[in-house]
TORROTI-927035 format. One record per residue (C-alpha): residue in three letters; x, y, z. Coordinates in Angstrom, 2 decimals. Example, Ala and Ser with C-alpha at 12.3 -4.5 7.8 and 13.67 -1.06 7.14 Angstrom:
2
R residuo       X       Y       Z
R     ALA   12.30   -4.50    7.80
R     SER   13.67   -1.06    7.14
This chain:
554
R residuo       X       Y       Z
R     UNK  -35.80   21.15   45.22
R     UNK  -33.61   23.54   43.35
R     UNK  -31.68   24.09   46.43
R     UNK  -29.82   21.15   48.17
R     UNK  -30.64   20.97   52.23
R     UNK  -27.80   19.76   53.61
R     UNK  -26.97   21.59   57.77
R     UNK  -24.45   24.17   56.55
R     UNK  -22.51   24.77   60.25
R     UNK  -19.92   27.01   58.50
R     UNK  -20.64   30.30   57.79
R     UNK  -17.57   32.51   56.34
R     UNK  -18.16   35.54   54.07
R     UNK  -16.74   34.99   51.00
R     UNK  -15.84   38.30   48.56
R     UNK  -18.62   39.36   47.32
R     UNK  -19.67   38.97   43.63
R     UNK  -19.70   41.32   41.31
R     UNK  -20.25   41.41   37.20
R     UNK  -17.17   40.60   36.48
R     UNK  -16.63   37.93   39.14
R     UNK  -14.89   38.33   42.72
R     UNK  -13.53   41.86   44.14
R     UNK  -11.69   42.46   46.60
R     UNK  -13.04   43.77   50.07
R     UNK  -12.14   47.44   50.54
R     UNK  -10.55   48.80   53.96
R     UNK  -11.95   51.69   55.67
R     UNK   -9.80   54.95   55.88
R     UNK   -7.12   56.22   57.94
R     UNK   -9.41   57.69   60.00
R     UNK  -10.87   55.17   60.97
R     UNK   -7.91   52.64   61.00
R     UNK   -6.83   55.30   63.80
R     UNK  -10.54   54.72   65.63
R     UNK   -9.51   51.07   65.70
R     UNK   -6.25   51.33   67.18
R     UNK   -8.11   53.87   70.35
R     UNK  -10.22   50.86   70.93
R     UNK   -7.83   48.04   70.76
R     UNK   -5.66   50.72   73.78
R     UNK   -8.98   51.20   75.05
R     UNK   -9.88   47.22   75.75
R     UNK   -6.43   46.31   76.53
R     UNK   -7.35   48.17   80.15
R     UNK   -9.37   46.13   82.32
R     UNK  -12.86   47.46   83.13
R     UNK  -15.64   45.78   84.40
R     UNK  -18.72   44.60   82.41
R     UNK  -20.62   48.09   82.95
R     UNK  -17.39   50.49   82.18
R     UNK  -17.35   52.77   79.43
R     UNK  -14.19   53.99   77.55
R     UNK  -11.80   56.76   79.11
R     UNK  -13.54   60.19   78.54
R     UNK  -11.12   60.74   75.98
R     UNK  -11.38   58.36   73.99
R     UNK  -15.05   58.33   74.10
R     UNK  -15.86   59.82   71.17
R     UNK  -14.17   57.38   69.03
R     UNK  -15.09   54.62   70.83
R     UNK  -19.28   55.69   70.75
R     UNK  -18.42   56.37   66.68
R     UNK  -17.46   52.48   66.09
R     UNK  -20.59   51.49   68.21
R     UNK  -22.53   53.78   66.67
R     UNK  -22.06   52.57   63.23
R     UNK  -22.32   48.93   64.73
R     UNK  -25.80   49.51   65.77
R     UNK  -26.76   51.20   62.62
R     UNK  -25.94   48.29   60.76
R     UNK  -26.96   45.45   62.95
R     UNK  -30.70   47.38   62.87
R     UNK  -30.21   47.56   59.03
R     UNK  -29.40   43.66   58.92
R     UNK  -32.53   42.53   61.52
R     UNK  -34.69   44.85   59.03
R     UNK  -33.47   42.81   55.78
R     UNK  -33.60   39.41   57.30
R     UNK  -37.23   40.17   59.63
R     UNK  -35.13   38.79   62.49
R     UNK  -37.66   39.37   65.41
R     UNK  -35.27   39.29   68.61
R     UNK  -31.34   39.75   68.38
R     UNK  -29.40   40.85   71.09
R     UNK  -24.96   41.37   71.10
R     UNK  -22.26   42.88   72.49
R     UNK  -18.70   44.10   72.32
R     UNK  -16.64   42.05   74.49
R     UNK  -12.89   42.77   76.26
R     UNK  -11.12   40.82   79.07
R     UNK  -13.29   41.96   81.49
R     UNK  -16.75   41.87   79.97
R     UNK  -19.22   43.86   77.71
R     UNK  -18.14   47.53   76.56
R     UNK  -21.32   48.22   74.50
R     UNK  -24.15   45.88   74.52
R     UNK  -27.68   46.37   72.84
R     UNK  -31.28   44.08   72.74
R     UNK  -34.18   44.90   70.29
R     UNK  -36.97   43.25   69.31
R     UNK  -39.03   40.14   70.44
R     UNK  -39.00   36.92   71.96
R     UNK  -40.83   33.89   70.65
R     UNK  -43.48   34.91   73.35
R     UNK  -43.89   38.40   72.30
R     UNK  -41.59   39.53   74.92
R     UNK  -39.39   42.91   74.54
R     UNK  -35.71   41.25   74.61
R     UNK  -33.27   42.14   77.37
R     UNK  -29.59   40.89   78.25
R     UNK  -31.06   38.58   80.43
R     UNK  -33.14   36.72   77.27
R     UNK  -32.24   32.65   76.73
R     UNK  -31.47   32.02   73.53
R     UNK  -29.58   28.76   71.92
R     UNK  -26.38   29.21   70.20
R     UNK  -25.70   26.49   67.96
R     UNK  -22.37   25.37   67.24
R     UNK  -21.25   28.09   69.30
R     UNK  -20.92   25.08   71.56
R     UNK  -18.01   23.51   69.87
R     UNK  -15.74   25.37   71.72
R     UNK  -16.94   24.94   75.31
R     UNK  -17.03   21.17   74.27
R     UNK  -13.48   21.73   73.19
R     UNK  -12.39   23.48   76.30
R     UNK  -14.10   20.74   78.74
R     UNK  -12.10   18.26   76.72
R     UNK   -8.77   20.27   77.28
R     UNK   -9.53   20.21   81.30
R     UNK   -9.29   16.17   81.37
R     UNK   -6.33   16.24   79.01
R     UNK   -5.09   18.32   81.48
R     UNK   -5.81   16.36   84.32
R     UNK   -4.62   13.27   83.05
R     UNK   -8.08   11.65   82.68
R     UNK   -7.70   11.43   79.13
R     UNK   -4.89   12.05   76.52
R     UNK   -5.55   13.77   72.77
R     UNK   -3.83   10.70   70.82
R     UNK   -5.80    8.30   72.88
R     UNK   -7.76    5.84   70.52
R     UNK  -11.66    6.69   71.14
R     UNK  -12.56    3.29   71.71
R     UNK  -10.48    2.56   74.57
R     UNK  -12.65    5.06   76.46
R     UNK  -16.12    4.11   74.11
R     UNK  -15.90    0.42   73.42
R     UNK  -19.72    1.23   71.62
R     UNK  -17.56    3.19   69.20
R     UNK  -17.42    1.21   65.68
R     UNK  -17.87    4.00   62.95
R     UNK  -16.41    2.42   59.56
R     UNK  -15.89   -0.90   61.27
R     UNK  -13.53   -1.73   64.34
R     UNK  -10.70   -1.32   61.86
R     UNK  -11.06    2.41   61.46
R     UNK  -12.30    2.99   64.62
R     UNK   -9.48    1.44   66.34
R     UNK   -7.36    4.64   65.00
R     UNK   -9.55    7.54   65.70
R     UNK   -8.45    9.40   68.62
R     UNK   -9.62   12.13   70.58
R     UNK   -7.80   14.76   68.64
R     UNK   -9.70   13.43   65.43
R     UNK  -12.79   14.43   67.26
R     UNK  -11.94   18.07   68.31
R     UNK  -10.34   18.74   64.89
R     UNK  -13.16   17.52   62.84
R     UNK  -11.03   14.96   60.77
R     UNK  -12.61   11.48   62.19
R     UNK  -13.71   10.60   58.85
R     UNK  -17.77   11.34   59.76
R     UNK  -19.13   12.12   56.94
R     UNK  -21.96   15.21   57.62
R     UNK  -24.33   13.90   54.94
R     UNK  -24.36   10.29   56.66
R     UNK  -24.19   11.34   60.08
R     UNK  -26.60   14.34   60.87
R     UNK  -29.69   11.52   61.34
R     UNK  -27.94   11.03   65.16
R     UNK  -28.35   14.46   65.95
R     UNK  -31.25   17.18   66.59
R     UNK  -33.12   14.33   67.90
R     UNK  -36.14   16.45   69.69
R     UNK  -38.04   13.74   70.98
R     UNK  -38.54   13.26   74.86
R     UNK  -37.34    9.94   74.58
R     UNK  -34.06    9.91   72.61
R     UNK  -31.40    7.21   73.19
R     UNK  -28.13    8.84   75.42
R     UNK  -24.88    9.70   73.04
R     UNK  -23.35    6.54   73.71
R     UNK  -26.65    4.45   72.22
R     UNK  -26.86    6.75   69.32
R     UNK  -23.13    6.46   68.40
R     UNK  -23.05    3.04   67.84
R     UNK  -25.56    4.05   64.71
R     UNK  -22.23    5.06   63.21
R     UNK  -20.66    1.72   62.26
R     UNK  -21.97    0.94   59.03
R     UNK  -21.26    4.14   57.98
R     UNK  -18.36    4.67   55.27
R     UNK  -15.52    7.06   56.56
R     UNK  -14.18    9.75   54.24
R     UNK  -11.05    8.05   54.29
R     UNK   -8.14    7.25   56.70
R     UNK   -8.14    9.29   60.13
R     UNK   -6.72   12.73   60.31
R     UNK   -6.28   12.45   56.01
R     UNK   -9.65   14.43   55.13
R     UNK  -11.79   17.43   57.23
R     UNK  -15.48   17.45   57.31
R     UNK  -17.17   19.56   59.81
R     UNK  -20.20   17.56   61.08
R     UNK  -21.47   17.96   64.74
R     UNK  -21.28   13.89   65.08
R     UNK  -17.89   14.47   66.05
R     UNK  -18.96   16.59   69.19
R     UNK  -21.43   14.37   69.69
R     UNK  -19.24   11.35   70.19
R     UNK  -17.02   13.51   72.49
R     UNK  -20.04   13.95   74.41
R     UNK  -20.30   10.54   75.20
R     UNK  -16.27   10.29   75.59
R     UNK  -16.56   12.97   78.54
R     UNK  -19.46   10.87   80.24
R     UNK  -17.61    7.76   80.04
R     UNK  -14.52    9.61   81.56
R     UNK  -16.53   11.27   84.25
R     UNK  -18.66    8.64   84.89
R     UNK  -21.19   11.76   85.19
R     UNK  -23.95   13.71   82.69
R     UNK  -22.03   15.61   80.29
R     UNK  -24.31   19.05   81.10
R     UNK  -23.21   17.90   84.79
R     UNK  -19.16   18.38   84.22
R     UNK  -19.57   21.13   81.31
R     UNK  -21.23   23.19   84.19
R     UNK  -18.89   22.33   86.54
R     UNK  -15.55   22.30   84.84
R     UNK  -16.26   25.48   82.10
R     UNK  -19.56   27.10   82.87
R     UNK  -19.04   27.80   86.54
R     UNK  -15.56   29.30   86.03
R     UNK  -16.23   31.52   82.78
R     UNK  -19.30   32.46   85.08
R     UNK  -21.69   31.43   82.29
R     UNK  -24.61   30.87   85.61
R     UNK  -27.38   31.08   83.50
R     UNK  -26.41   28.62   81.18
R     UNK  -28.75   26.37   79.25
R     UNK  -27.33   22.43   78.69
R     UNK  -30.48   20.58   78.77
R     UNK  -34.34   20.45   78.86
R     UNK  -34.38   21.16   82.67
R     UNK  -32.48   23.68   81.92
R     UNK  -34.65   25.34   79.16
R     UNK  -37.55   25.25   80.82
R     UNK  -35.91   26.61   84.16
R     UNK  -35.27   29.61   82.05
R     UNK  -38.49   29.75   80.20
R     UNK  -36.29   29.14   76.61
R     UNK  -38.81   30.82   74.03
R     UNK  -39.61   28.90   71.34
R     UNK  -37.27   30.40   68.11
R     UNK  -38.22   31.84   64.64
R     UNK  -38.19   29.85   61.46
R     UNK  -39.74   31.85   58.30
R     UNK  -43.01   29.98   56.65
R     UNK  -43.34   31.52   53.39
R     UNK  -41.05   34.11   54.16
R     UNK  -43.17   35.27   57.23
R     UNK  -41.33   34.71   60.41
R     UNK  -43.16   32.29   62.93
R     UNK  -42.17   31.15   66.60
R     UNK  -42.37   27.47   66.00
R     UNK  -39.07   25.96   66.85
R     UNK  -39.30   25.14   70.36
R     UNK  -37.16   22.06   70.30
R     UNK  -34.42   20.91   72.10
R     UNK  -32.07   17.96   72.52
R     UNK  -31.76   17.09   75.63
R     UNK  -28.23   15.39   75.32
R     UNK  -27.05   17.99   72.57
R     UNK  -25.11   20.56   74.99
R     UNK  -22.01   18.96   73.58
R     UNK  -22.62   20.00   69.80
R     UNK  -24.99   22.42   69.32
R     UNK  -27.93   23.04   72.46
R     UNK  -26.30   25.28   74.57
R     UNK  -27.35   28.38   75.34
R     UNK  -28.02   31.05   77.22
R     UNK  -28.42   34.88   78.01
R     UNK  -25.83   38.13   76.42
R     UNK  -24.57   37.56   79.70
R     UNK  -23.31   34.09   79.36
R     UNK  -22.12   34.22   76.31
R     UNK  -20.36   37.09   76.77
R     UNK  -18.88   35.75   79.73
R     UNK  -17.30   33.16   77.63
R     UNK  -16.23   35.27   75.63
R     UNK  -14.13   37.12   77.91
R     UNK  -12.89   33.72   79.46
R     UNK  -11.42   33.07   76.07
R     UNK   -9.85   36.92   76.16
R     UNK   -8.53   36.12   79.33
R     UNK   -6.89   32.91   77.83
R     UNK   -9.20   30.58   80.05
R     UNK   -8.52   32.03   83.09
R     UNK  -11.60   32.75   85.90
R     UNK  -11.87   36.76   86.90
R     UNK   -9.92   36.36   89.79
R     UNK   -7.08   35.29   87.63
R     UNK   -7.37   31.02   88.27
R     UNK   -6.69   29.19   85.45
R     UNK   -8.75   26.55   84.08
R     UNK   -6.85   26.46   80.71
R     UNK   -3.24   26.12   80.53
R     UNK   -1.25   28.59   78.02
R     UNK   -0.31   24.74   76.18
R     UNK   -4.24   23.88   75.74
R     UNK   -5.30   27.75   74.68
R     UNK   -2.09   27.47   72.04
R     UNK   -3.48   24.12   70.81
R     UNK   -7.04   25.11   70.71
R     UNK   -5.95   27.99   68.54
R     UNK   -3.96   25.96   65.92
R     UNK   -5.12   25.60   63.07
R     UNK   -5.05   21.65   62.09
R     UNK   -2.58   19.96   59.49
R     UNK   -3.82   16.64   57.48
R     UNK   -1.39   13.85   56.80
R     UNK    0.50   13.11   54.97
R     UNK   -0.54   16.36   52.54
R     UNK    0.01   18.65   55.71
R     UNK   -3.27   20.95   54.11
R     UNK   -4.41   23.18   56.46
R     UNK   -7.96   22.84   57.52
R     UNK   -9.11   26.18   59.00
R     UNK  -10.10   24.51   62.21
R     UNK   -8.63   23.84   65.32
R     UNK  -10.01   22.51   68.44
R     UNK  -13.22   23.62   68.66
R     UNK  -12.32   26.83   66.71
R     UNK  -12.05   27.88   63.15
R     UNK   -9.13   29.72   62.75
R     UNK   -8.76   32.74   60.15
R     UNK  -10.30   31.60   56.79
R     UNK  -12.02   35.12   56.33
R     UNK  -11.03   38.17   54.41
R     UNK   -8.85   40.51   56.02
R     UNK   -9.00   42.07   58.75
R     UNK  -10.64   38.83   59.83
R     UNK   -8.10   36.66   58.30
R     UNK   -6.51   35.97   62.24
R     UNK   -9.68   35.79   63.55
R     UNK  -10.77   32.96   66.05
R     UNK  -14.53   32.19   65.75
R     UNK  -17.53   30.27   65.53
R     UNK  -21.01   30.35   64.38
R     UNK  -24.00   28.21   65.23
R     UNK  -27.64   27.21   64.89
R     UNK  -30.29   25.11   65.82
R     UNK  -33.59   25.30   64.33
R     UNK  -35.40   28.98   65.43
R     UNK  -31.85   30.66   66.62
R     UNK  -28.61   31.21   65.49
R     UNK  -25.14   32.69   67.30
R     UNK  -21.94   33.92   66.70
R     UNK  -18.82   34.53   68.63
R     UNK  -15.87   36.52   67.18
R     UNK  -12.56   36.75   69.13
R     UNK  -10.09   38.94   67.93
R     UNK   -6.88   38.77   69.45
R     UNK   -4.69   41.32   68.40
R     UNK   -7.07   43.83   69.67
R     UNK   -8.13   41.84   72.98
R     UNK  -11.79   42.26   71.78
R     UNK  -14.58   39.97   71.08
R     UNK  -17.97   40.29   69.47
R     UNK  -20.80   37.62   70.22
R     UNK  -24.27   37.75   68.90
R     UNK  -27.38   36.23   69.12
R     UNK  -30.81   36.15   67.10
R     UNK  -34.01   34.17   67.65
R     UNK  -34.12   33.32   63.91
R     UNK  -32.13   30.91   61.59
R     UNK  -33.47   28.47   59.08
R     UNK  -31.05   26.85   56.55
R     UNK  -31.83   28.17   53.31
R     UNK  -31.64   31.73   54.38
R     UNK  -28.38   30.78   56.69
R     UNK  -25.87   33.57   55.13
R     UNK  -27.87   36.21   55.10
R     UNK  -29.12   35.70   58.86
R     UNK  -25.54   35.20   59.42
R     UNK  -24.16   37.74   57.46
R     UNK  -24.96   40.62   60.76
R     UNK  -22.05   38.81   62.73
R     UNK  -19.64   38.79   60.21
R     UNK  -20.38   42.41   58.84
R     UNK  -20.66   43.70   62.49
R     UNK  -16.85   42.17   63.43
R     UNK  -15.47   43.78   60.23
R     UNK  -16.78   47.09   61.29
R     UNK  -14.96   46.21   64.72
R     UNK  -12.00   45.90   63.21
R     UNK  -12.15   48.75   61.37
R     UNK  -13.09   47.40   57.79
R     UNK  -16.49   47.74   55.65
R     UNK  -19.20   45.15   55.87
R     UNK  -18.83   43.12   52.42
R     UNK  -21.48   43.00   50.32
R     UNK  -24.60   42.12   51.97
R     UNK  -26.20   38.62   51.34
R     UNK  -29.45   37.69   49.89
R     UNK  -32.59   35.26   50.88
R     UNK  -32.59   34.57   47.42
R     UNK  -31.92   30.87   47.51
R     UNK  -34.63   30.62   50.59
R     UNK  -37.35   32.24   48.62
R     UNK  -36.32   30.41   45.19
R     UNK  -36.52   27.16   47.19
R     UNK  -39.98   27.44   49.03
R     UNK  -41.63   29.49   45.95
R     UNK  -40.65   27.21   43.58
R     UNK  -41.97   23.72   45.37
R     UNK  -44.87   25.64   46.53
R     UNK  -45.68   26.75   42.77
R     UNK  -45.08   22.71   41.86
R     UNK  -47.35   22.01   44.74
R     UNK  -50.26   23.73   43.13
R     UNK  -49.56   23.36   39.57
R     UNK  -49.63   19.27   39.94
R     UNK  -52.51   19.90   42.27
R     UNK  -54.31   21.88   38.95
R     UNK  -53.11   19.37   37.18
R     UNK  -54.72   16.21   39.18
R     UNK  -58.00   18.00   39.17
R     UNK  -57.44   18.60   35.15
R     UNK  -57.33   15.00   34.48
R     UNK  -59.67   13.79   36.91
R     UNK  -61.92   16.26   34.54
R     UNK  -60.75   14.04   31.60
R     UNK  -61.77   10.88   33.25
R     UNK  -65.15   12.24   33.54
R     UNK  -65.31   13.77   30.39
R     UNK  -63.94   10.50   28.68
R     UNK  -61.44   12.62   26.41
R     UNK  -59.65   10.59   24.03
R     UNK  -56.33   10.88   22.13
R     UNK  -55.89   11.17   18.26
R     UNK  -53.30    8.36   18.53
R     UNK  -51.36    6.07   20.55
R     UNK  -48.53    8.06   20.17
R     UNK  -50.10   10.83   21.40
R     UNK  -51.44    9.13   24.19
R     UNK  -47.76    7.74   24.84
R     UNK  -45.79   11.04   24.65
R     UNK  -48.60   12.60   26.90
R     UNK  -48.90   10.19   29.98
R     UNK  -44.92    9.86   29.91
R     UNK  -44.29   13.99   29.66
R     UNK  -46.76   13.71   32.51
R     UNK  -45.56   11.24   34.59
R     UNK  -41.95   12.32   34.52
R     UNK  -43.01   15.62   36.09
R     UNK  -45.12   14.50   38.57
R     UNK  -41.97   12.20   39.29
R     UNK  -39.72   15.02   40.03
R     UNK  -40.67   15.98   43.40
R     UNK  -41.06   12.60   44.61
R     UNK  -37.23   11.80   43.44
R     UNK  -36.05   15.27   45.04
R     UNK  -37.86   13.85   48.37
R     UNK  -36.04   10.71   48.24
R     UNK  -32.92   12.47   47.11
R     UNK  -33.05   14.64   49.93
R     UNK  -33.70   11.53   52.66
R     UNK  -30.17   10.30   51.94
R     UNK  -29.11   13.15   53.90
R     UNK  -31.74   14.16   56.60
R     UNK  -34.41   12.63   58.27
R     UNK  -38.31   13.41   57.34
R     UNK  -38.05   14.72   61.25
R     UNK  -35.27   17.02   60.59
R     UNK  -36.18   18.04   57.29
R     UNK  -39.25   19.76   59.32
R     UNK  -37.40   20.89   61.93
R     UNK  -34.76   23.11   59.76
R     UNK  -36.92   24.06   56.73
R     UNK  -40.15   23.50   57.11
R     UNK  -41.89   25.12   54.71
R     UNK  -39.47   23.69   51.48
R     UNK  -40.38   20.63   53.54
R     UNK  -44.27   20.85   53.57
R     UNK  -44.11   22.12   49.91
R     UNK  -42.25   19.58   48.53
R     UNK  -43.98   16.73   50.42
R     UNK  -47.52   18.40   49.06
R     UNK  -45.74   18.96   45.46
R     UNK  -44.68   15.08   45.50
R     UNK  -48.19   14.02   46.84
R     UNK  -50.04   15.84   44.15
R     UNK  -47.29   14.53   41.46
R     UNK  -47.57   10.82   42.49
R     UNK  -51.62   11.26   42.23
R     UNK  -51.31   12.83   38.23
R     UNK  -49.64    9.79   37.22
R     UNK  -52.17    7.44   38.95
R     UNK  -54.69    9.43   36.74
R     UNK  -52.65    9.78   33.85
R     UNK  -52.01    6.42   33.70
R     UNK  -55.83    5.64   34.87
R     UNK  -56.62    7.96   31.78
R     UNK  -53.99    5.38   29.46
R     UNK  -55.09    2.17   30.36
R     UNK  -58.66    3.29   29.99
R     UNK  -58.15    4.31   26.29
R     UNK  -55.99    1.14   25.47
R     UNK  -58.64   -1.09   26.70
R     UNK  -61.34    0.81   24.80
R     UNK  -59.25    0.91   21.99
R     UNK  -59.79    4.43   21.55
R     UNK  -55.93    5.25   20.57
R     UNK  -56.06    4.07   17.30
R     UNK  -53.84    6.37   14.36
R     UNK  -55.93    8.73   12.55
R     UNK  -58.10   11.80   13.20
R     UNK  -59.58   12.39   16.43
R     UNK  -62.72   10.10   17.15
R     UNK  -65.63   12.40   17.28
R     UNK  -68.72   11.49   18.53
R     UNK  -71.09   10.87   15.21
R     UNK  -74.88   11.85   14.50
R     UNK  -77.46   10.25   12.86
R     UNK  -76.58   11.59    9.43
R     UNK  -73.02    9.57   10.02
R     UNK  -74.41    6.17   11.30
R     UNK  -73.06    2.87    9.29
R     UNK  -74.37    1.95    6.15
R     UNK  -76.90   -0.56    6.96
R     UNK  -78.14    0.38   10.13
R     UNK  -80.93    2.56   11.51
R     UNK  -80.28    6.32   11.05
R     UNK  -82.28    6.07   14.71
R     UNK  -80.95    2.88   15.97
R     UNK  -77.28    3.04   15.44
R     UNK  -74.02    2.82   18.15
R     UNK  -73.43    6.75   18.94
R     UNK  -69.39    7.12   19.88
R     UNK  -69.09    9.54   23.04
């Protein structure tokens, strides 16, 4: 595969490229940096969820989510993104909220349309975590393993000094690469969080707690376990409960029950670049990381709970100023004291400006994708969802949530990204799929024909050339199941998958012939140096034997 596959959970914008390498993002114009200071006066005012702006300022307010349509249409158009649905959030709830498309069923989407958000999760995980700090059921430098005596990841040595806050800030040690196989597990019968974390121990950690950052969902994953241990209760139990309820997320989606409550859709994953509603998966214990979900409604709702600094719409708070301030920090490594762009639960800045202060998150499972986009010097938030994602075509599904906050803030979308690495990926180990496939049949052909070689070199330089290529896709295959399971493999890119297994099938049968073809010529000693052996007439036979009666050489 030309293209490694390894579950890319963070999705910034970088500057775009151009010819002569990176330039810089241009701002819009004083016109409209004047449009974005009417809307930051206009969501500063609380309004409820239907509310339009002030009739003066409705004009500028309609031009901003004008444009914002205009180019979240454009971006569903480039990507085929069947279904998408988003909103621009304030304290109160949505000021401008649109749905197009289709559901996995063939269903016009609406508000009220489940979809699954991803990693968007991360911060409700977070946030659920902060309410048992606060409690004092739990504190962030306790060691993990007082709570989760299951929890050996790197051996009880390094284990012993993870705490909590290693967990929300992603610097645990967990390496993604080593660690995804405990996640996105599908099956009806997966083992609970606690059961699969102990799969962690012989695992090697990046290094010492809190000295490296690696963003891998594991983390969350232990901290789902960590929060039933605490509770002595399901995690989708207490998330509902403690965060759901309160940011009046009531349609929320934390588990199979759940999903099929709501009648989840199955999502959109592209098979040979043609969109196809086959990812109807979901793990049932994977709330905590990345399988919650939900309608614009819910995760709007969140988002306005985070405006409101994690306080209910009557004004009762479920965060404390202290946990909203840490949540929002942006985490330190020791002893370098390098930042790491994430807090707890949230990345912090680490865009382009205006974005640069931004507090966000993105997230996917396989068939949908989210974003959530708090900006809090304007008091506004933008949240999106799509029923699409797959992970070789990641930034450019993504790229509608970052381009559509930019235009919020009163910036230009950066240059727009490409499914070139998708379509490079599945065209090229399709193409290898059929060429070996061409090639199989070719020298079954020569068995049957009984071609020959001039010379053992020949013959030598020939099955090896052939045999190292029809090598290649079996070593990318093997390469690739360092890092993902077969089962995940199918679940996130299933057609690079298919290819590739059909590519390394077809290569490992050309060297069985190839080498069929060898061994056959060796043994009938037909690779001798020389011309080619041609099959002789009667007017060649030996001297001394029958013109009619001598061997003929086929």
């Amino acid at each position: 595969m030309p293209v490694p596959l390894t579950r890319p959970p963070f999705h910034p914008r970088p500057t775009p490229p151009s010819a002569s390498g990176p330039k810089p993002l241009h701002l819009r114009t004083t016109a409209m940096s004047a449009t974005l200071l009417l809307l930051a006066s206009l969501t500063a005012t609380p309004r409820t969820a239907s509310a339009q702006p002030a009739h003066a300022d409705r004009p500028a307010a309609h031009a901003t989510y004008d444009k914002l349509d205009n180019f979240v249409r454009t971006r569903m158009t480039a990507t085929d993104t069947p279904g998408l649905s988003y909103a621009v959030v304030g304290p109160n709830g949505p000021l401008h909220q649109r749905s197009w498309g289709t559901d996995g069923n063939g269903r016009r989407v609406t508000t009220k349309t489940p979809f699954l958000w991803g990693s968007v999760a991360k911060p409700a995980t977070a946030t659920a975590v902060m309410t048992l700090a606060q409690s004092g059921r739990l504190r962030l430098d306790d060691r993990v393993i007082d709570h989760l005596p299951s929890f050996r990841f790197g051996g009880t040595k390094h284990a012993s000094q993870v705490t909590v806050q290693h967990l929300l800030n992603q610097t645990a040690g967990l390496p993604e690469t080593k660690t995804s196989k405990i996640t996105d597990c599908l099956d009806t019968h997966c083992p609970d969080p606690a059961r699969r974390i102990a799969d962690l121990k012989g695992i090697k950690p990046l290094g010492p707690p809190g000295a490296r950052y690696q963003y891998a969902s594991a983390n969350y994953l232990v901290l789902t376990a960590l929060v039933e241990a605490v509770t002595k209760r399901p995690y989708a139990q207490y998330l509902r409960r403690a965060v759901l309820q309160p940011a009046g997320m009531k349609n929320a989606i934390t588990d199979a029950a759940s999903a099929r409550e709501r009648a989840l859709p199955p999502g959109h994953q592209l098979l040979w670049g043609i969109p196809s509603a086959i990812a109807d998966g979901i793990d049932n214990d994977g709330a905590g990381y990345g399988y919650l979900g939900g309608d614009l409604h819910d995760l709007a709702a969140f988002a306005s709970f985070q405006l409101r600094a994690g306080k209910t719409t009557d004004g009762k708070a479920v965060l404390t100023p202290e946990s909203v301030r840490l949540m929002r920090e942006e985490g330190k490594l020791r002893p370098s004291g390098n930042h790491t762009g994430y807090g707890l639960g949230w990345r912090i800045g680490g865009l382009d400006a205006p974005l640069d202060k931004a507090v966000w998150h993105t997230g996917a499972t396989p068939g949908y994708s989210a974003m959530l986009f708090l900006l809090p010097e304007q008091n506004t938030a933008l949240v999106v969802q799509q029923n699409l994602h797959g992970l070789l075509h990641d930034p450019a599904v993504m790229e509608v949530g970052f381009g559509a906050t930019r235009i919020l803030a009163g910036s230009e979308p950066a240059e727009a990204a490409t499914a070139l690495p998708y379509h490079t990926a599945v065209w090229t180990t399709t193409g290898s799929a059929l060429l070996l496939l061409a090639a199989t049949i070719r020298s079954l052909a020569l068995l049957r024909r009984q071609r020959v070689y001039s010379s053992r070199t020949r013959l030598a330089v020939m099955t090896t050339a052939w045999c190292a290529v029809g090598a290649l896709p079996g070593i990318a295959l093997l390469a690739l199941a360092h890092s993902m399971s077969a089962r995940q493999l199918l679940n996130w890119v299933p057609d690079s998958f298919l290819a590739l297994c059909a590519a390394a099938t077809a290569g490992a049968l050309t060297i069985f012939v190839r080498l069929t073809l060898a061994l056959r010529d060796l043994v009938r000693g037909r690779g001798g140096t020389g011309a080619r052996a041609r099959p002789l007439n009667d007017s060649q036979a030996p001297t001394g034997s029958p013109s009619t009666g001598g061997h003929r050489k086929e």
